[in-house]
C-alpha positions in Angstrom: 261.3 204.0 174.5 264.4 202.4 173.5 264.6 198.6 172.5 268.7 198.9 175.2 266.6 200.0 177.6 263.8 197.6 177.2 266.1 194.4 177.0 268.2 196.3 180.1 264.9 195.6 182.3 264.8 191.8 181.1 268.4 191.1 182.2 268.8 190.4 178.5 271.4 193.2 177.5 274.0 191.1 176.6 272.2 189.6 174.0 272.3 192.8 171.9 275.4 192.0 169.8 276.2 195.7 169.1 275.8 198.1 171.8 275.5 200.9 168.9 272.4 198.9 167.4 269.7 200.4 168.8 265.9 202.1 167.7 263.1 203.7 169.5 260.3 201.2 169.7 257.5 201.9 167.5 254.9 199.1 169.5 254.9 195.8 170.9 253.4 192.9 169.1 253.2 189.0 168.9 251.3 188.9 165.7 253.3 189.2 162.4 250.6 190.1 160.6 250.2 193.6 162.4 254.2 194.4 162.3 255.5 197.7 160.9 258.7 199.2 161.0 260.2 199.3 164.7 258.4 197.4 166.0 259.5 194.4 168.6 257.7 191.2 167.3 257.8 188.3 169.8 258.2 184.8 168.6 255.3 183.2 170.8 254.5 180.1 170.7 250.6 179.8 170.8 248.2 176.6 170.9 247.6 176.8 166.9 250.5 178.3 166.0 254.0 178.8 166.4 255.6 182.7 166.2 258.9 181.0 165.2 258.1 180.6 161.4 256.4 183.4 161.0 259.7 185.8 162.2 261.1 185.9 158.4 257.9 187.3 157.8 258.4 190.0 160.7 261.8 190.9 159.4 260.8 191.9 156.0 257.9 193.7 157.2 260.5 196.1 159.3 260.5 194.6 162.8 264.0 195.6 164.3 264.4 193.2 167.2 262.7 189.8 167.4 262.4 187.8 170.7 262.3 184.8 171.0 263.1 181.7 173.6 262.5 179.2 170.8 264.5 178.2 167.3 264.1 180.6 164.5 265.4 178.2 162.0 267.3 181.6 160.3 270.5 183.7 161.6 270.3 187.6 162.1 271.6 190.2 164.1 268.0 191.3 165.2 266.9 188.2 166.8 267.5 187.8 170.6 267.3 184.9 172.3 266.0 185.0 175.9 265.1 182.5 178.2 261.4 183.0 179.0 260.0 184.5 175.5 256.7 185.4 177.4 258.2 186.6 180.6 260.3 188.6 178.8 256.8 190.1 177.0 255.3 190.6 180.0 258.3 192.9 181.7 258.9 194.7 178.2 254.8 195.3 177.7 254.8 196.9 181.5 257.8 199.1 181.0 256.9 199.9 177.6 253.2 201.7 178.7 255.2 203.4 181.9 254.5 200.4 184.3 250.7 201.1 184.8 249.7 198.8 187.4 252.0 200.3 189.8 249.7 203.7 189.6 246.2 202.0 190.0 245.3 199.6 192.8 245.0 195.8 191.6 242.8 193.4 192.5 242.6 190.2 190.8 240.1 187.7 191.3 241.0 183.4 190.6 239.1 180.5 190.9 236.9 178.3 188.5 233.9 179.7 189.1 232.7 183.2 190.5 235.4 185.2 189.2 232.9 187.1 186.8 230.4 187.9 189.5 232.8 188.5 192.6 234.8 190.9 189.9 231.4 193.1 188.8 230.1 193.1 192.9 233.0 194.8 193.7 233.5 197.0 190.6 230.1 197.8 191.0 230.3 199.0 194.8 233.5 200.5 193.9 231.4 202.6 191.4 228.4 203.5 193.5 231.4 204.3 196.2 232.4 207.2 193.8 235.7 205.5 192.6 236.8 205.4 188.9 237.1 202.1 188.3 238.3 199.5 185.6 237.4 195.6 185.4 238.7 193.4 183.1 237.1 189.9 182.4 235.2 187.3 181.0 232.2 189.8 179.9 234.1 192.3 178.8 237.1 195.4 179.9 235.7 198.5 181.1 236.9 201.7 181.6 235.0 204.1 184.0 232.1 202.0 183.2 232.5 202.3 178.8 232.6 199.0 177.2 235.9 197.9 175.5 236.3 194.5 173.6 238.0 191.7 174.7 239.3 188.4 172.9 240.4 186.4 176.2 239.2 186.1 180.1 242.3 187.9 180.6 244.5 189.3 177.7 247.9 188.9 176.3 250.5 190.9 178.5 251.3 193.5 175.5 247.1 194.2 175.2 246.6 193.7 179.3 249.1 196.3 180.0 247.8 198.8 177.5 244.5 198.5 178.7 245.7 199.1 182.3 247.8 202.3 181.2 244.3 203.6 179.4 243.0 203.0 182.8 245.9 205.1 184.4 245.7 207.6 182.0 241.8 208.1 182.9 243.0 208.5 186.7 241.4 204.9 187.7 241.8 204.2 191.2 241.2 200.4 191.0 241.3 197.8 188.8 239.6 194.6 189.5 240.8 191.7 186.8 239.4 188.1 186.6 242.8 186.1 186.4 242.3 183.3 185.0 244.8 179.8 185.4 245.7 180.3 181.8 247.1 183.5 182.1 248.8 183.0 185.2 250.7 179.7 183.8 251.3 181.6 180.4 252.9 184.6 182.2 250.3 187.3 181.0 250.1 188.8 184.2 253.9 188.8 184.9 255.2 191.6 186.9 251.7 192.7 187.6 251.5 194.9 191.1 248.4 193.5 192.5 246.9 194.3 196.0 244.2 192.4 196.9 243.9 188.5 195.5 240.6 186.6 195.9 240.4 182.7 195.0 237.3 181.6 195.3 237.3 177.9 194.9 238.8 175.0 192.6 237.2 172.0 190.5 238.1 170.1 187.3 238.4 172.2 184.7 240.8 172.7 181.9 242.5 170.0 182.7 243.2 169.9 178.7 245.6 172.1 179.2 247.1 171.5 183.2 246.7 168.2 182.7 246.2 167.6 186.5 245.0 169.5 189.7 247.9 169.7 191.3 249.2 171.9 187.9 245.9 173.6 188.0 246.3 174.6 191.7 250.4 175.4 191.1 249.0 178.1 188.4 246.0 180.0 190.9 248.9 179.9 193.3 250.7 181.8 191.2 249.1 185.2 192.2 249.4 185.1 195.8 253.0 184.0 195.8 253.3 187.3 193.9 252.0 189.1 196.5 254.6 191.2 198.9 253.7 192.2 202.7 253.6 195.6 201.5 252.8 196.4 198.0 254.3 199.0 195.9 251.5 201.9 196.6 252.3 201.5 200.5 249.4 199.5 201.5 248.8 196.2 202.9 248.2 193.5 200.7 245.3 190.9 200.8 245.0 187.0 199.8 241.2 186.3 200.5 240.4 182.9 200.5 237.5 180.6 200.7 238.1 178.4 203.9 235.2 175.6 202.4 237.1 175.0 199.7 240.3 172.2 200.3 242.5 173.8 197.9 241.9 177.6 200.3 244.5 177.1 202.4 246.9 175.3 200.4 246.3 178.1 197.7 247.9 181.3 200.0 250.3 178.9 201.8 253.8 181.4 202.3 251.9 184.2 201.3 253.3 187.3 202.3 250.0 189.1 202.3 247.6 189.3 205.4 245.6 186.2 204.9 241.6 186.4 205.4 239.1 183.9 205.2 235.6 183.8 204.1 233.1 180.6 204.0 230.5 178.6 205.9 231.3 177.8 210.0 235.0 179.5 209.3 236.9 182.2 208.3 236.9 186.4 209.7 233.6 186.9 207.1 231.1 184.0 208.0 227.6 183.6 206.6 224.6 182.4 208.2 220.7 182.1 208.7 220.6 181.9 204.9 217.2 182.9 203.7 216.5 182.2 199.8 213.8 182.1 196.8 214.2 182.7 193.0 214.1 186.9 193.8 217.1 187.0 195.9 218.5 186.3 199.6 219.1 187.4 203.4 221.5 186.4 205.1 223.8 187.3 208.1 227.5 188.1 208.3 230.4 187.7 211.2 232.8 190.2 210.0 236.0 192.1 211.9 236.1 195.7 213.3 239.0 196.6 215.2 241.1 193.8 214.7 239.8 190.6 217.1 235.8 192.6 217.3 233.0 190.8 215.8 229.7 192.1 214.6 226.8 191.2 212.3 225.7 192.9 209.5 222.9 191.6 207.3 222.8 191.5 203.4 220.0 191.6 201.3 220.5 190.6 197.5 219.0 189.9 194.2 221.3 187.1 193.7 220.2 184.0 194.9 221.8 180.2 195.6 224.3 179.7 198.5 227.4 179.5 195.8 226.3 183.6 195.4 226.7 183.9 199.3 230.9 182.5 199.1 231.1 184.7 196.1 229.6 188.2 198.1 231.2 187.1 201.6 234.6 187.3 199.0 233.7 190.3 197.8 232.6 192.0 201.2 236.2 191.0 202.5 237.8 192.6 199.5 235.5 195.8 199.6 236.4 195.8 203.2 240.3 195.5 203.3 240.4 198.5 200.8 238.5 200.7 203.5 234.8 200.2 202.0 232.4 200.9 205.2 230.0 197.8 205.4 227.0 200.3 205.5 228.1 201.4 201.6 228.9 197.6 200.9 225.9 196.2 201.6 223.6 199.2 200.7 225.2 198.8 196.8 225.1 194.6 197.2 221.0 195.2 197.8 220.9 196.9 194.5 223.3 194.4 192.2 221.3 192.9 189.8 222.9 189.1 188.3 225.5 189.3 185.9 224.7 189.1 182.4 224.4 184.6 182.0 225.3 184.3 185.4 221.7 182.8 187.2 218.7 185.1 185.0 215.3 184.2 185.3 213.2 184.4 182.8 209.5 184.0 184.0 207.6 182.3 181.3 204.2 182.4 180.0 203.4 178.9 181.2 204.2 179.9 184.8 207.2 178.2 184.7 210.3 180.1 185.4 214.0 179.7 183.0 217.1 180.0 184.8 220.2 181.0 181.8 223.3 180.3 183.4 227.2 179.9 182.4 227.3 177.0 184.3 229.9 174.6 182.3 232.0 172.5 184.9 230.9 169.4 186.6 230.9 172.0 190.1 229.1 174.5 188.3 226.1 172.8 187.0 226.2 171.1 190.4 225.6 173.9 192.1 223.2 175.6 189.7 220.6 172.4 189.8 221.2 172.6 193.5 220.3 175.8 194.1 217.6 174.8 191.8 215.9 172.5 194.2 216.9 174.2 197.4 214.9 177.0 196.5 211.7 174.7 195.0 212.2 173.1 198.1 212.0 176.0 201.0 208.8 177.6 199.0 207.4 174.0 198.9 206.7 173.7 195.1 206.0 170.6 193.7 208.1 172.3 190.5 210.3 169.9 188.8 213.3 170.9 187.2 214.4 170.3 183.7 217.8 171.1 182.7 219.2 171.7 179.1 222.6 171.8 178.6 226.0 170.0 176.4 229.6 170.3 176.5 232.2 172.6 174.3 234.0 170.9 171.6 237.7 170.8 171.4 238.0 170.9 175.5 238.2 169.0 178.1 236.7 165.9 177.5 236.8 164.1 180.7 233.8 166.5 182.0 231.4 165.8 179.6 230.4 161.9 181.5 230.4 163.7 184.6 228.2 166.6 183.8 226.0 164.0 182.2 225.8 161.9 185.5 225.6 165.2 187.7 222.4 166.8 185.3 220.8 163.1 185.0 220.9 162.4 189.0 219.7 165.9 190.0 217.1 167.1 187.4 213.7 165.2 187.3 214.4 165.4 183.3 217.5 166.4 180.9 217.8 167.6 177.3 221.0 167.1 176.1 221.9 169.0 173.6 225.0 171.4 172.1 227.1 174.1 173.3 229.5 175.4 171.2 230.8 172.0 169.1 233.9 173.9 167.4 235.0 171.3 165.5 233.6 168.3 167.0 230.8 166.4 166.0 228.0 167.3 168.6 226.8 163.8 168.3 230.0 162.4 169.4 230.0 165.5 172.1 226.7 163.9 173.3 227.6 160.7 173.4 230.5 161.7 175.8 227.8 162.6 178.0 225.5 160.2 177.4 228.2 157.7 178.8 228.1 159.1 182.5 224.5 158.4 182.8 222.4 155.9 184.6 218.8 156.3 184.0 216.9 156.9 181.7 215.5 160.6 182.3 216.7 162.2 179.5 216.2 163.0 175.6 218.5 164.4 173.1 217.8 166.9 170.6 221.4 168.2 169.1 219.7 171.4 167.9 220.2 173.7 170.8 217.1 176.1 169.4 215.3 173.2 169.4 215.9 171.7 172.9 215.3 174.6 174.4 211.7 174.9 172.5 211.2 171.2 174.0 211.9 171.9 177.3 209.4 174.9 177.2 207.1 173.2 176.1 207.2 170.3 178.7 207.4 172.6 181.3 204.3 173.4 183.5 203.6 176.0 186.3 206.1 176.2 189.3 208.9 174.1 187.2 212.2 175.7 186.4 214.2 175.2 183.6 217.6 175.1 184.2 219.5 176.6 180.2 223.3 175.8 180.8 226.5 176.4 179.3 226.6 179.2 177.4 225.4 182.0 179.7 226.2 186.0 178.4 227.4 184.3 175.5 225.8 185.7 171.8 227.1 183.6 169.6 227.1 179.5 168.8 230.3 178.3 167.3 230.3 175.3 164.6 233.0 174.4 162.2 235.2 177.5 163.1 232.2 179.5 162.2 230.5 181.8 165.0 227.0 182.0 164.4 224.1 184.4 166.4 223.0 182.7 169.0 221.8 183.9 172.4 220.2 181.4 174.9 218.1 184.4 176.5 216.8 185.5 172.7 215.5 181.7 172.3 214.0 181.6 175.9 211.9 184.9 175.2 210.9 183.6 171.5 209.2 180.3 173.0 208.3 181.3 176.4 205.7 184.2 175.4 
């Protein structure tokens, strides 16, 4: 493709100073340290670093055009100045792989917690269904189910929208992305022709970077004001919201979409006569057929705790609006197993069970320790629970008291401990935490090995163990340096 024709589709034409000056486009690319010749190197300007000073470097290593919205301290005729720098990415990466989310059906998923498990349920049903699928997210990209690495929840726009053509040149039907706040606010998924949206609830989190909630909200917003009545392949759209949470409604206000609703005592998909233990779940659904009808259908799942029912009553709806018979949907929900850090048990020697979970937002780790006791408490065990868990380093800092106030108040006894420090101290990371907390049920042991060892060992028959914070996750990450480290490996090694 041609770099006219490229900046034609940005509305940035006129910033070509020669109409004569023009190359095909060998890639896309934001990184100068991948740049060859032709390429179109984008001046981005990142958390750690700005792409501004590194555009000399660019130019002499054959970059023809550079983009950029900011100031590149140097004059030549092959930089373009546009107004967005990652808008512009985003339209230019979609046009340049052949505008591949307009040939696969998109669903994106958005929330701060649930996207992960809400995106596999319906990838996996979608699977089982006999579609060719792709997911994108937190654990991983897939393609047809084979594993492809990813560095971010969602991906920069040039990397999101080769993915997505990879998926539309393997004839993928749907695509089902976690969309995180991040990439909506940094324009990643710009121009994206998504279907179906799901928001599945908001709390505090990464408000490092949106500063407040109402920013937070404005970016999950994002993707359903995107949404058109119709989308591109024909079809209806869908913004499927949870009507528990208070942000639901605000989040698909002036949506164009049909709007549906899924929760507790509202909404088209309600849940009810909730039935759950450590193994799994039943539980009953209100859900449409013919417009205004209402019938029941009943799920069965290995998933357990009442958060899982909002984040399978989202993905029923989803399933659902894209013509998924409930028969299929809740035949394939019966044989979901959990997500990979997303609520495992772990049944230990001792007769105490270990719950690894990703749990890492004051909501979270609420609802994880709740769950916790709501199932000790319906199979009348005198269990206690013992949660381990810290805070990441070089985040959001005003969660760590909370967390530590929400663990201390709910477990009968805490071990605070690390997560992934970066390049904080831990110790100061802990004492964060430490000032959110009352009581005195609690211990610290800053070697996360080590804590989790304690707890084990402190644990007796019937008690759960509660391992939070860094769920799927197979690495621990101090001083910049990511080491092995797998919360399930440790569990196993001490629990025999």
């Amino acid at each position: 493709m041609n770099f006219s024709e490229l900046m034609i589709l940005t509305g940035n034409e006129k910033n070509i100073p020669d109409k004569n000056f023009d190359f095909t486009v060998n890639k896309l690319t934001f990184n100068s340290l991948n740049v060859e010749k032709n390429d179109i190197f984008f001046a981005v300007k990142g958390f750690n670093a700005d792409g501004n000073k590194f555009i000399n470097d660019a130019l002499q290593k054959g970059a023809m055009a550079v983009i950029t919205d900011g100031e590149p301290g140097i004059s030549d005729n092959r930089i373009h100045k546009v107004q967005n720098v990652r808008k512009a990415m985003a339209v230019m990466s979609s046009a340049f792989f052949g505008s591949p989310s307009s040939k696969i059906k998109m669903i994106g998923v958005t929330g701060t917690n649930g996207k992960t498990t809400v995106t596999s349920l319906i990838n996996f049903v979608l699977m089982k269904s006999g579609k060719k699928t792709g997911l994108i997210g937190t654990n991983g990209n897939f393609i047809n189910n084979r594993y492809i690495k990813t560095e971010h929840t969602t991906p920069e726009a040039i990397d999101l929208n080769g993915i997505l053509k990879q998926m539309a040149d393997e004839n993928v039907e749907f695509a089902v992305m976690e969309v995180s706040s991040h990439s909506l606010a940094l324009h990643r998924v710009y121009g994206l022709d998504f279907d179906i949206a799901v928001f599945t609830n908001l709390t505090p989190e990464h408000l490092d970077f949106h500063l407040d909630m109402d920013n937070y909200s404005a970016s999950k917003k994002i993707l359903f004001d995107s949404l058109k009545r119709i989308g591109s392949k024909g079809i209806q759209t869908a913004a499927i919201y949870n009507c528990n949470d208070e942000y639901g409604t605000k989040i698909v206000s002036g949506c164009e979409a049909e709007r549906i609703a899924y929760g507790f005592g509202c909404g088209t998909y309600t849940a009810k006569n909730i039935k759950m233990d450590i193994s799994g779940m039943k539980f009953d659904v209100l859900v449409p057929r013919n417009g205004e009808n209402i019938e029941e259908i009943s799920v069965k799942t290995r998933l357990t705790g009442k958060f899982n029912v909002h984040n399978i009553l989202a993905a029923i709806a989803a399933l659902h609006s894209i013509n998924i018979s409930y028969s299929d949907i809740t035949k394939y929900i019966n044989e979901f197993e959990a997500v990979d850090g997303r609520f495992n048990r772990i049944t230990l020697a001792n007769g105490a069970d270990a719950i690894i979970d990703y749990s890492h937002t004051p909501d979270s780790l609420l609802k994880a320790i709740t769950t916790i006791r709501e199932i000790l408490t319906e199979s009348k065990s005198k269990g206690k629970i013992i949660t381990v868990f810290g805070c990441g380093g070089n985040r959001d800092k005003l969660k760590r008291p909370l967390m530590g106030d929400i663990a201390a108040k709910n477990s009968d006894h805490v071990i605070i401990t690390s997560d992934n420090p970066r390049n904080e101290d831990p110790i100061s990371i802990i004492e964060d935490i430490k000032a959110g907390i009352t009581s005195d049920n609690y211990s610290v042991e800053p070697d996360r090995e080590m804590a989790i060892k304690k707890a084990i060992e402190m644990s007796r028959k019937n008690d759960i163990i509660l391992i939070a914070g860094k769920g799927h996750e197979t690495y621990q990450e101090i001083k910049g340096v990511k080491n092995h480290f797998s919360d399930r490996e440790i569990t196993e090694k001490y629990g025999k």
